[in-house]
Structures are given as C-alpha cells and as structure tokens.
TORKOL-4160 file (C-alpha; in steps of 0.2 Angstrom, whole numbers, padded with zeros to 4 digits, m for minus):
168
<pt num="1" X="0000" Y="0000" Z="0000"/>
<pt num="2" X="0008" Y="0018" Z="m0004"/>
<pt num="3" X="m0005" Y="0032" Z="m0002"/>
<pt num="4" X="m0003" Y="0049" Z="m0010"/>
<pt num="5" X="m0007" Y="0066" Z="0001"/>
<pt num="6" X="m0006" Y="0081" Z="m0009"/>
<pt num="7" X="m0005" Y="0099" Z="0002"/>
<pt num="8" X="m0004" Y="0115" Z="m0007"/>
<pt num="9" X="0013" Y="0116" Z="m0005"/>
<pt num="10" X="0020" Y="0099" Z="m0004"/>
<pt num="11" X="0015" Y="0081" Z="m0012"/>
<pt num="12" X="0018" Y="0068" Z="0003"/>
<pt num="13" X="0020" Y="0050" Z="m0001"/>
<pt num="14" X="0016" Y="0036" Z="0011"/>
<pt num="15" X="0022" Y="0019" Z="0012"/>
<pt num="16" X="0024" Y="0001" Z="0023"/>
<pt num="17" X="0046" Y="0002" Z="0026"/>
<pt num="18" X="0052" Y="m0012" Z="0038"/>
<pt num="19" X="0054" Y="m0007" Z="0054"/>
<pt num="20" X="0073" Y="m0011" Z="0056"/>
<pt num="21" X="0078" Y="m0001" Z="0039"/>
<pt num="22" X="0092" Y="0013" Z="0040"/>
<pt num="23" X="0078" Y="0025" Z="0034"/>
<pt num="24" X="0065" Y="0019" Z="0050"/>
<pt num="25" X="0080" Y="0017" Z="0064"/>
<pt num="26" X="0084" Y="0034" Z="0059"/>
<pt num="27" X="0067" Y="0043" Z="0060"/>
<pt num="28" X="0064" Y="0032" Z="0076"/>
<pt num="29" X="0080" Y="0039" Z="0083"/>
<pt num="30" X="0073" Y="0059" Z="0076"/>
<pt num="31" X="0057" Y="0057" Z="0086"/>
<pt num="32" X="0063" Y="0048" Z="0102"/>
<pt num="33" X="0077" Y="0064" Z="0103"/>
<pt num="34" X="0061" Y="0074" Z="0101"/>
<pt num="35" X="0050" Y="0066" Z="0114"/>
<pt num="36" X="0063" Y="0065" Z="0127"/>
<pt num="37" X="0071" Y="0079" Z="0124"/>
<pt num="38" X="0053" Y="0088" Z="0129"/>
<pt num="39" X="0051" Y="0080" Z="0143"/>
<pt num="40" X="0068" Y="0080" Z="0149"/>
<pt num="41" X="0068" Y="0101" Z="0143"/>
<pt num="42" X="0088" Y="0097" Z="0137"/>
<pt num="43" X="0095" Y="0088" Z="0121"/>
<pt num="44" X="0094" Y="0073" Z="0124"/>
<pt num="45" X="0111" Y="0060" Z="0122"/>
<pt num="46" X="0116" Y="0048" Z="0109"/>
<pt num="47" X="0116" Y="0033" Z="0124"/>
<pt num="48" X="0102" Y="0039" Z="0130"/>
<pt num="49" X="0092" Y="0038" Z="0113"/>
<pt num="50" X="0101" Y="0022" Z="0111"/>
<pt num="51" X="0092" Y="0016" Z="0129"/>
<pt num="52" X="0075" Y="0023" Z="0124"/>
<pt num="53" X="0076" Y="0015" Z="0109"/>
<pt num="54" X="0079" Y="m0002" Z="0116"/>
<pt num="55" X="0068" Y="0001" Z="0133"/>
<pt num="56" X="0052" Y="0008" Z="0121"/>
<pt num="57" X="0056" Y="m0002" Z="0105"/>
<pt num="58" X="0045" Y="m0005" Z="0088"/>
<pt num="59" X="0048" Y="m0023" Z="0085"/>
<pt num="60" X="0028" Y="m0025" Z="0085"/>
<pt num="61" X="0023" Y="m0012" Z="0073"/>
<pt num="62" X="0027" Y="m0028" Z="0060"/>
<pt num="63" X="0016" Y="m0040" Z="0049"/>
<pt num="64" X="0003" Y="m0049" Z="0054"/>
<pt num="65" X="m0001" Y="m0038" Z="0069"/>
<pt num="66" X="0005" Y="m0018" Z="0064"/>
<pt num="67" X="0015" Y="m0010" Z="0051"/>
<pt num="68" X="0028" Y="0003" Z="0051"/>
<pt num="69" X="0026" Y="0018" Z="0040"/>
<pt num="70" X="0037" Y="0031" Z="0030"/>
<pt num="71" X="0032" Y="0047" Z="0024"/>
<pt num="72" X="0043" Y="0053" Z="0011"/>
<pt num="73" X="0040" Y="0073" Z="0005"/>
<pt num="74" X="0048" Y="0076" Z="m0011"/>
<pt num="75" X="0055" Y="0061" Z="m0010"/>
<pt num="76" X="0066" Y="0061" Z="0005"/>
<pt num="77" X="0060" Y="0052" Z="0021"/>
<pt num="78" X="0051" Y="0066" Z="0033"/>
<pt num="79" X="0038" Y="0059" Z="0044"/>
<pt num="80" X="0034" Y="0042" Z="0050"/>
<pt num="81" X="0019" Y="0032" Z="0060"/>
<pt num="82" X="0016" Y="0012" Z="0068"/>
<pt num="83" X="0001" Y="0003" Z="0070"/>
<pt num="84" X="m0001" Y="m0014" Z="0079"/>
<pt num="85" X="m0015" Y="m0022" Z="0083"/>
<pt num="86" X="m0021" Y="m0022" Z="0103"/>
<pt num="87" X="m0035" Y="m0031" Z="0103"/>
<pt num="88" X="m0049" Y="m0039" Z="0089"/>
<pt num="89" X="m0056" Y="m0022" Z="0082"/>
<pt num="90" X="m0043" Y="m0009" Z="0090"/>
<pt num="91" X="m0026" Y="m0004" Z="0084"/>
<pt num="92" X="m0015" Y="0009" Z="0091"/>
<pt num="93" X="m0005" Y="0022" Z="0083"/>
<pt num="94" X="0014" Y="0026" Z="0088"/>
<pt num="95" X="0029" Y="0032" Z="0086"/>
<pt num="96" X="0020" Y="0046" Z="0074"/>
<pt num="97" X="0032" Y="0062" Z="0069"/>
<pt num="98" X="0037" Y="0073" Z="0054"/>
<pt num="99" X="0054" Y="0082" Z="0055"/>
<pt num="100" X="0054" Y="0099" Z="0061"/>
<pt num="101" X="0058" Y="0106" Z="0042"/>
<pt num="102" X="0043" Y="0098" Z="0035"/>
<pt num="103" X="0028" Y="0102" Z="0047"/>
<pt num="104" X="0014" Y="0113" Z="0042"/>
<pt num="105" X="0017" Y="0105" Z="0024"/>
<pt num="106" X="0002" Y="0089" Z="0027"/>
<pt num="107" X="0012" Y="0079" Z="0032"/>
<pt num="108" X="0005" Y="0073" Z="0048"/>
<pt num="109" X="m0011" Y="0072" Z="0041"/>
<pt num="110" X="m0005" Y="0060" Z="0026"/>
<pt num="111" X="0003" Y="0048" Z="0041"/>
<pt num="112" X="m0013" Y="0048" Z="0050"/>
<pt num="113" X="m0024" Y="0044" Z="0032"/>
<pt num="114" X="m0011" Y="0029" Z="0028"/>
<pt num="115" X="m0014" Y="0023" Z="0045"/>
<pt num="116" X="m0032" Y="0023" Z="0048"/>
<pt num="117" X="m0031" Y="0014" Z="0030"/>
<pt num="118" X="m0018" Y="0002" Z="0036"/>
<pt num="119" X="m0029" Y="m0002" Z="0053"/>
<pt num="120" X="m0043" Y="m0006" Z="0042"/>
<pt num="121" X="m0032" Y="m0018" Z="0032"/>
<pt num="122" X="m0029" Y="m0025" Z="0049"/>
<pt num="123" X="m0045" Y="m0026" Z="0053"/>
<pt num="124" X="m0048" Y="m0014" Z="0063"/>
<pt num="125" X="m0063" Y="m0002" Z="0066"/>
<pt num="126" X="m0055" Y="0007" Z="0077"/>
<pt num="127" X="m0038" Y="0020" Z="0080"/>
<pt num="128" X="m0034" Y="0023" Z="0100"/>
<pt num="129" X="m0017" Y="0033" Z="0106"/>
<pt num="130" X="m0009" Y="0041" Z="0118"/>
<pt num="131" X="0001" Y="0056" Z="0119"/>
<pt num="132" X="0007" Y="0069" Z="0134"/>
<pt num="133" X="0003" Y="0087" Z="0137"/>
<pt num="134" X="0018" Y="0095" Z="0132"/>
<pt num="135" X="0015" Y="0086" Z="0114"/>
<pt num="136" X="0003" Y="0102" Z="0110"/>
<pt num="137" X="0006" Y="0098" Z="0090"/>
<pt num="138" X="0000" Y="0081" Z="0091"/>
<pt num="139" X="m0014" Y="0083" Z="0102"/>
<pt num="140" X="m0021" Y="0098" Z="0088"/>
<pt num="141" X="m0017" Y="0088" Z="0074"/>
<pt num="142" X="m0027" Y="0072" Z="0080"/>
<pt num="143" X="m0040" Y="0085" Z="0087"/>
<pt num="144" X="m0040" Y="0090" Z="0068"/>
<pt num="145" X="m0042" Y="0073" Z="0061"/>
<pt num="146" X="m0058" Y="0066" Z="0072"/>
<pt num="147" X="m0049" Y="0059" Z="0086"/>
<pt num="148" X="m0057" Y="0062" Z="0101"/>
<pt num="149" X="m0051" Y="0062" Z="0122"/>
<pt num="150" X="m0055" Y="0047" Z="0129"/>
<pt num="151" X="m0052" Y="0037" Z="0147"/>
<pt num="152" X="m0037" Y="0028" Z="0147"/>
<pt num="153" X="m0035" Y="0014" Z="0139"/>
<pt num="154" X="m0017" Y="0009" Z="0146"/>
<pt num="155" X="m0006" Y="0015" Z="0164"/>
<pt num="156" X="0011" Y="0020" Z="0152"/>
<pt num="157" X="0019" Y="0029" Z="0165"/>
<pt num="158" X="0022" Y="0043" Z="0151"/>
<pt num="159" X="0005" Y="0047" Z="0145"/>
<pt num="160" X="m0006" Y="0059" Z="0149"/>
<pt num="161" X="m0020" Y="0060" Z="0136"/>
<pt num="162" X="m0028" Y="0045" Z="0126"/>
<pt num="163" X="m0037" Y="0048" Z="0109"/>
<pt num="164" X="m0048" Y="0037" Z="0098"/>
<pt num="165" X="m0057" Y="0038" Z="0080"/>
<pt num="166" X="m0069" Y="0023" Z="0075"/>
<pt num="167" X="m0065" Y="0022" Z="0056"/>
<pt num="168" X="m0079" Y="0023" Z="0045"/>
C-alpha cells in the first residue's frame, strides 16, 4: 500500500518500510530525541536515545499484527507512523512524527490517512493513542483529524492524554 497526500505546498508519499531499515532506525531515533528531549527540557544523548530506543522499541509495529510507515516529502524520508493491533477491532497508533523542516506542509495528516487505511487492512474499526501534554502539536493535529479524548486505555507511565477515532 503507498498512499498519496497532496497539500498545497507539498506532495507527501506514504508507504509500509520495515521497521529495522536505516531509513525507519533513523526517523525512530529523530522522534525519540524529540519526545525525550521535551520531557527532559535538554538535548537529549546519543546513549540515551540508544536506551530509549531499546527500553520503548517498535519490534511490534510488524506484519501480521501492525505495520511501520514512512512518509517521504519530495521524495526524501520526513515523517513516520506504527500501528499494531491491541485487541480484535482496535489498533494503536505510535511512534507518529514529521521532522521539524517539514511540518505545516500535510504531512502529519498524510501519516494519520495511511494509518487509519492500514488499521482497516488489519482489521480494525477502530484507532486509540496516547500522547502527553507538552505534545501540543500532536494533540491539535489528531483533534483536527476526528480523534477524540477518551479514558485511558493503558497506565504508560508517560501518558497523559488517550485519543480514539472509529474508522468509518
């Protein structure tokens, strides 16, 4: 599946990329220096992106349960997304970012379409995530989408606000 998002300033492409490729370790490795980074309020280091990486891995956003996505803008790798499955019916979406350089362009909303397509070739009916406070970009963008607040669904430690969309 590749799915095609155009913005009036950008063409996005979107497609399945194995989740242990150079191209996903290093947007994996992007998005974790953001995420802790925030929470921490410091660059983060190399070990400790290397810990996070390994202590919150993606070795489950793979075939048959989830998939791992790559958004390409122009061509070059800007933005990625995982979904795995967490029960009959529900998938969960992780691990979504676009790089700094390419946000207000579509992008996230092209990651969040090739999702929800990619839960519904999972089988699923319905997206759930979860995301922090300080993620004020995230939270609008799914807000944007159709995703709505809902109780917890999990106890990660590190989230502080749970979203779901039932797919039509």
């Amino acid at each position: 599946m590749t799915w095609t998002g155009t913005h009036p300033t950008a063409t996005w492409t979107v497609s399945p990329e194995p989740v242990g490729s150079p191209v996903a370790g290093r947007l994996l490795r992007d998005y974790y220096a953001e995420v802790a980074g925030r929470y921490y309020g410091r660059a983060v280091t190399k070990a400790e992106i290397d810990e996070g990486l390994v202590e919150h891995h993606s070795d489950d956003l793979t075939a048959p349960t989830g998939v791992f996505l790559v958004a390409r803008l122009g061509g070059e790798p800007a933005g990625c997304g995982g979904l795995r499955l967490l029960r009959p019916g529900t998938a969960e979406l992780k691990r979504l970012y676009v790089r700094p350089e390419a946000r207000g362009t579509g992008g996230g909303g092209a990651l969040l379409a090739a999702v929800e397509t990619a839960a519904r070739e999972l089988g699923a009916d319905r997206v759930v995530l979860d995301t922090r406070h300080d993620l004020v970009e995230a939270r609008a963008l799914y807000a944007k989408h159709g995703y709505a607040e809902v109780p917890a669904y999990n106890a990660d430690p590190y989230a502080e606000h749970w979203f779901a969309k039932r797919l039509g």
